[in-house]
C-alpha positions in Angstrom: 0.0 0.0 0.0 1.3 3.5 -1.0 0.7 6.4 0.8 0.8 10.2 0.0 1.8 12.2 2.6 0.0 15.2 3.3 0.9 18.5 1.9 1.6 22.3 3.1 2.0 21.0 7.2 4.6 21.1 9.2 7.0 18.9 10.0 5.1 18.2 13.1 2.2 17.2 11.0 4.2 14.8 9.4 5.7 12.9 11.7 2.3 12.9 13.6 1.4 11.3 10.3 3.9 9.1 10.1 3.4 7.7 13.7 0.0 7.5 12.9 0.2 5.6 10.0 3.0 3.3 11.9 0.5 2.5 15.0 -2.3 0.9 12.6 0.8 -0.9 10.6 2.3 -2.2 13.8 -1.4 -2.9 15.2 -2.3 -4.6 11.4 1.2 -6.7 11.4 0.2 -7.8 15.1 3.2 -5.8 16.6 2.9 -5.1 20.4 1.7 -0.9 20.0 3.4 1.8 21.9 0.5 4.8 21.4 0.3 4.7 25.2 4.2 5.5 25.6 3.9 8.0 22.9 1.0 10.2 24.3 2.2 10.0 27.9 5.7 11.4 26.4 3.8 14.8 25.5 1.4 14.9 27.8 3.3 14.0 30.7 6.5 14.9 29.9 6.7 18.0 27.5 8.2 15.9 24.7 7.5 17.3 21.4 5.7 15.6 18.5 9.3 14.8 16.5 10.9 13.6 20.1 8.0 11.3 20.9 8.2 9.6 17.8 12.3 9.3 17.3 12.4 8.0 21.3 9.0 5.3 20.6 10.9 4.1 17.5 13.7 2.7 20.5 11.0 0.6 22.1 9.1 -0.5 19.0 8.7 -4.2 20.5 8.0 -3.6 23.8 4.6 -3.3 25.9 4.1 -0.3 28.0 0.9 -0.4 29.9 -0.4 2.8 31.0 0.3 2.8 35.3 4.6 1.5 34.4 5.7 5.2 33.5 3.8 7.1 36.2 5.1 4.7 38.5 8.5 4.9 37.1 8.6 8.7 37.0 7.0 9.3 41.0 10.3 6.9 41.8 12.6 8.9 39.7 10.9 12.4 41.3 11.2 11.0 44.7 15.0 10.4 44.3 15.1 14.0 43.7 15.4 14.3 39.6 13.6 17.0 37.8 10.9 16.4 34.8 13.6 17.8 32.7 16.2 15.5 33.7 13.7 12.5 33.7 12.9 13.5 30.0 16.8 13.3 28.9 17.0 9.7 30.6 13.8 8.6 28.8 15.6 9.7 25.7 18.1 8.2 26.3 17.1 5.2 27.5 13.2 4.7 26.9 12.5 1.1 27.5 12.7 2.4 31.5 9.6 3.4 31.2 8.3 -0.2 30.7 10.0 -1.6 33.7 8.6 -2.7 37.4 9.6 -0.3 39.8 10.0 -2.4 42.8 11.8 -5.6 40.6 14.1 -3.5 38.5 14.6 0.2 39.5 14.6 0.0 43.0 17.2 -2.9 43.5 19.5 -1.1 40.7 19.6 2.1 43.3 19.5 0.3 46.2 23.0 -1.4 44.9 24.8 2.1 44.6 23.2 3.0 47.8 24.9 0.3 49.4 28.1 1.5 48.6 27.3 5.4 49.9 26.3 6.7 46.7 22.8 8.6 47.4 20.9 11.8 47.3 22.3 14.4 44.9 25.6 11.8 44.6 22.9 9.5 43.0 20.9 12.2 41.0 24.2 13.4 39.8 25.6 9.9 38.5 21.9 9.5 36.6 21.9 13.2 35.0 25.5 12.3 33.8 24.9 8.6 32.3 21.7 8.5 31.5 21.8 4.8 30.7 22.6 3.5 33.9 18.7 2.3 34.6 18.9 0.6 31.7 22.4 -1.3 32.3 23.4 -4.4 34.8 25.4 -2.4 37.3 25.4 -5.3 39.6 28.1 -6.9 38.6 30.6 -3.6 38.0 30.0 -2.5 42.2 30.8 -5.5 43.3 33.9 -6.0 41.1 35.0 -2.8 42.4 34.3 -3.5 46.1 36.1 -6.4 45.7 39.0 -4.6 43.9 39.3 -1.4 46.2 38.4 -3.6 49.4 36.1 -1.1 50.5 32.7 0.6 49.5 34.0 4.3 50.5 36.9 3.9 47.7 34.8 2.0 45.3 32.1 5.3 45.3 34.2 7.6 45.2 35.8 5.7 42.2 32.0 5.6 40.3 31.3 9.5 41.4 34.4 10.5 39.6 34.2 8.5 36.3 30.3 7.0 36.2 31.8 4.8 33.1 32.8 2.6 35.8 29.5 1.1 35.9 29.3 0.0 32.5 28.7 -3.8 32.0 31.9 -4.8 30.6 33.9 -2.7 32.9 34.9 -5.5 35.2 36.5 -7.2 31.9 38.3 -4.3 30.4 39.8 -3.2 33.9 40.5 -6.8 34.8 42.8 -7.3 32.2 45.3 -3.8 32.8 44.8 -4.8 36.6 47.0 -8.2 36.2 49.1 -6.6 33.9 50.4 -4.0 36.1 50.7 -6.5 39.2 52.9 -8.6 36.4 55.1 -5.1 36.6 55.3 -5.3 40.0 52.4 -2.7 41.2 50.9 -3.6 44.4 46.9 -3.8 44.8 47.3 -0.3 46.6 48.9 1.3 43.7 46.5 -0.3 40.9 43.9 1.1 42.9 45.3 4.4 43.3 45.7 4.7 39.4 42.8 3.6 38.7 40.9 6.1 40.6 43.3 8.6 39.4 42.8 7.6 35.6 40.3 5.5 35.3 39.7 6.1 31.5 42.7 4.8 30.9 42.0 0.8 32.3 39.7 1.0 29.0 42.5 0.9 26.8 43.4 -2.0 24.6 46.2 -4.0 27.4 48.9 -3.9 24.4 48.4 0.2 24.4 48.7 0.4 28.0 51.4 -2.3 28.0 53.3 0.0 25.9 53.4 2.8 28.0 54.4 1.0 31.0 57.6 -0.6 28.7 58.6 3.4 27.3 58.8 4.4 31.1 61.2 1.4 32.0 63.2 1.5 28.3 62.6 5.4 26.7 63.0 7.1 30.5 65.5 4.6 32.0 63.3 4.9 35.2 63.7 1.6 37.4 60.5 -0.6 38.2 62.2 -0.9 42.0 61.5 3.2 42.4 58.5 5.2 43.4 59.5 6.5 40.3 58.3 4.3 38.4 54.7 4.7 39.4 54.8 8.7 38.7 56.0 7.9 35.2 53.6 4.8 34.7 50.5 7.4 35.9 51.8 10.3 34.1 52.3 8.0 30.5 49.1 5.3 30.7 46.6 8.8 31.2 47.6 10.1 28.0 47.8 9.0 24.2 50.9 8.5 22.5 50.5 11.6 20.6 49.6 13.6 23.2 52.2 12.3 25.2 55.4 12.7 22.6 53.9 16.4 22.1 54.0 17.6 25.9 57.0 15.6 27.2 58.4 17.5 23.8 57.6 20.8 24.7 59.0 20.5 28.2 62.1 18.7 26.9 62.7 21.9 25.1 62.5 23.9 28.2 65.2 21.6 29.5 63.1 19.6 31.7 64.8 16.0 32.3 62.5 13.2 32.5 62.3 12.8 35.9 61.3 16.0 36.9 58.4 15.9 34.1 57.0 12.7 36.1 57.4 15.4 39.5 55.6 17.7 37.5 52.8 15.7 36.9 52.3 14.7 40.7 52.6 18.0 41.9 50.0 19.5 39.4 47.7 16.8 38.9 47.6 15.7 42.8 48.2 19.1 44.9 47.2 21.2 42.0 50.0 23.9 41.4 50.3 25.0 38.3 53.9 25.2 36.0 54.3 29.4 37.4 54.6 28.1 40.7 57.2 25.5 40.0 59.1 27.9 38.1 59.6 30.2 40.5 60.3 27.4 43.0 63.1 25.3 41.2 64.6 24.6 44.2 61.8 21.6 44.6 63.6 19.6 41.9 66.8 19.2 43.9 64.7 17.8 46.6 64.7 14.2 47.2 61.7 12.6 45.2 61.1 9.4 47.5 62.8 10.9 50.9 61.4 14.7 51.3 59.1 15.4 48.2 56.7 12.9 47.7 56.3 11.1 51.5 55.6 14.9 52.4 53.4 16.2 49.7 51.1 12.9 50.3 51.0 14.5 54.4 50.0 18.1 52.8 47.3 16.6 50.7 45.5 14.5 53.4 45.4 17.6 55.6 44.3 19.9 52.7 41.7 17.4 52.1 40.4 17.5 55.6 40.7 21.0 55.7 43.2 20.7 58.6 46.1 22.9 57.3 45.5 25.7 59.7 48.7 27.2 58.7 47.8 27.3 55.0 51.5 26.7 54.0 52.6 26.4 50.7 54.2 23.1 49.1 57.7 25.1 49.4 57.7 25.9 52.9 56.3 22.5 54.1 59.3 21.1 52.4 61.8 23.2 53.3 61.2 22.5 57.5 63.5 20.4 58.7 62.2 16.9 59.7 62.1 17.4 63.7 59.9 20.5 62.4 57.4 18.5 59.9 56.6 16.1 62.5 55.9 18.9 65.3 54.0 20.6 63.2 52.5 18.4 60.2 52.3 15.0 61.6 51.8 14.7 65.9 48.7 17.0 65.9 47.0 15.2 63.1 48.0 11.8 64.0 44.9 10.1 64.6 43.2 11.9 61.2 46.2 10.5 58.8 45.3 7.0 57.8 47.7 4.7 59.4 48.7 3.3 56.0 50.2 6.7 55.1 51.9 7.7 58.6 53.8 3.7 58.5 55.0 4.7 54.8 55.8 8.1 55.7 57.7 6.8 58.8 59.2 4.3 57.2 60.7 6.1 54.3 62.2 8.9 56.4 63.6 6.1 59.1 61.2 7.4 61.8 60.1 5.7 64.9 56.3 4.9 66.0 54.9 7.8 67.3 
């Protein structure tokens, strides 16, 4: 059957033709129909004429019956979304509409919850990927539990990069996990890059592979050094390209090797910027493992906790001599510095228990 579409409307008018004329096909082949989803999309949810049809054309083989989306949007308003951010998930991701609150939605949020992600942690993470309704998230949180060894680490993980909670996640990170503990990384440090970077555990293993082997080979920095870590982080979070062009630029500038992979811990970590370092060069005849990097993890634990009260600078926390850094940076804020960080810290500098 030929049809002649209808002259001198708008294009509203034709695709409220066209949906028209798809509903009695669909109903005619004995297709499952999908008017209900499309009316309560603009009456219920603002969508236009052209959105309601492009979204129902996702879901052309599924049932909606006409109390699922009211249910499924006073859930999504209770968790504290707006009608306009519930309209971007439904375009996103319409076939949510068709699903049972109370045996799909509500154990999907109850999983992050679990972990401490909830209230405008949660709205956030379902503004931002709008899929994540629609996806088996089970199976990603409790990879990462299992991989952080705690729920705190593993949220804060998801909140920075919600990616994390795609469904093949687990596989792709897996496989860069094992090959870094085959370099000699231990759990704590795969876990601190990967919460630093965690785009880059998506790569192919061979790229990633690859940037691990120019850090050992191109730098000539050993795997039995701290080192080693800084260059790994600084090399596996950028392309190749990338990489070669900024190593270049600073390699102009005289910067050695080393010092770049200081560079990138001191920006990316504590946040100062290249003026500040400049004017500071003094840093870079500092010890790396002894003085600058034991130190500068102190600083940022109190700086996180907002317990610098002296609101000193990178430069004069490591110019104090040691007896002074301890009076002042580590016996007040003992109990508040994980104990993990205070027994490296201790260690490195061949302190004593405190």
């Amino acid at each position: 059957m030929i049809f002649k579409l209808p002259s001198g409307g708008s294009v509203g008018r034709l695709f409220h033709f066209r949906w028209r004329w798809y509903s009695t096909e669909a109903a005619t082949a004995g297709q499952p129909r999908v008017h209900v989803l499309h009316d309560y999309l603009i009456n219920s949810l603002g969508f236009s004429e052209e959105e309601a049809f492009s979204t129902t054309q996702k879901v052309i083989h599924r049932k909606f019956s006409r109390n699922h989306p009211d249910s499924v949007v006073t859930f999504l308003l209770n968790l504290g979304l707006n009608k306009i951010q519930i309209k971007n998930i439904v375009k996103k991701a319409p076939r949510v509409l068709s699903y049972n609150v109370q045996k799909t939605l509500v154990p999907k949020i109850r999983t992050l919850q679990e972990i401490g992600i909830s209230g405008s942690d949660l709205v956030k993470i379902m503004v931002n990927y709008r899929s994540v309704l629609d996806r088996n998230i089970a199976s990603p949180v409790e990879y990462l539990r299992n991989l952080f060894g705690s729920d705190e680490k593993a949220a804060k993980a998801i909140k920075s990069y919600n990616l994390l909670l795609v469904g093949d996640s687990p596989r792709k990170i897996a496989r860069n996990v094992e090959l870094l503990e085959k370099y000699g990384f231990s759990r704590n440090d795969v876990c601190a890059l990967l919460s630093g970077h965690p785009s880059a555990f998506f790569r192919k293993p061979e790229v990633f592979e690859e940037g691990i082997q120019r850090v050992e080979n191109d730098f000539k920095i050993s795997r039995d050094t701290k080192m080693f870590y800084q260059g790994v982080k600084v090399l596996v979070s950028l392309t190749k390209s990338t990489a070669n062009s900024k190593l270049g630029i600073l390699r102009k500038f005289g910067w050695s090797d080393a010092a770049i992979c200081v560079v990138n811990l001191l920006m990316e970590e504590l946040g100062y910027n290249l003026d500040y370092l400049a004017t500071h060069p003094v840093i870079f005849g500092l010890s790396f493992e002894r003085r600058l990097k034991p130190r500068s993890d102190v600083l940022k634990i109190l700086n996180e906790k907002k317990l610098n009260k002296r609101k000193s600078g990178l430069y004069s926390v490591l110019c104090l001599r040691e007896s002074e850094f301890v009076n002042d940076y580590i016996l007040p804020y003992k109990d508040e510095i994980p104990a993990d960080v205070l027994d490296s810290y201790l260690k490195i500098v061949g302190g004593r228990s405190l």
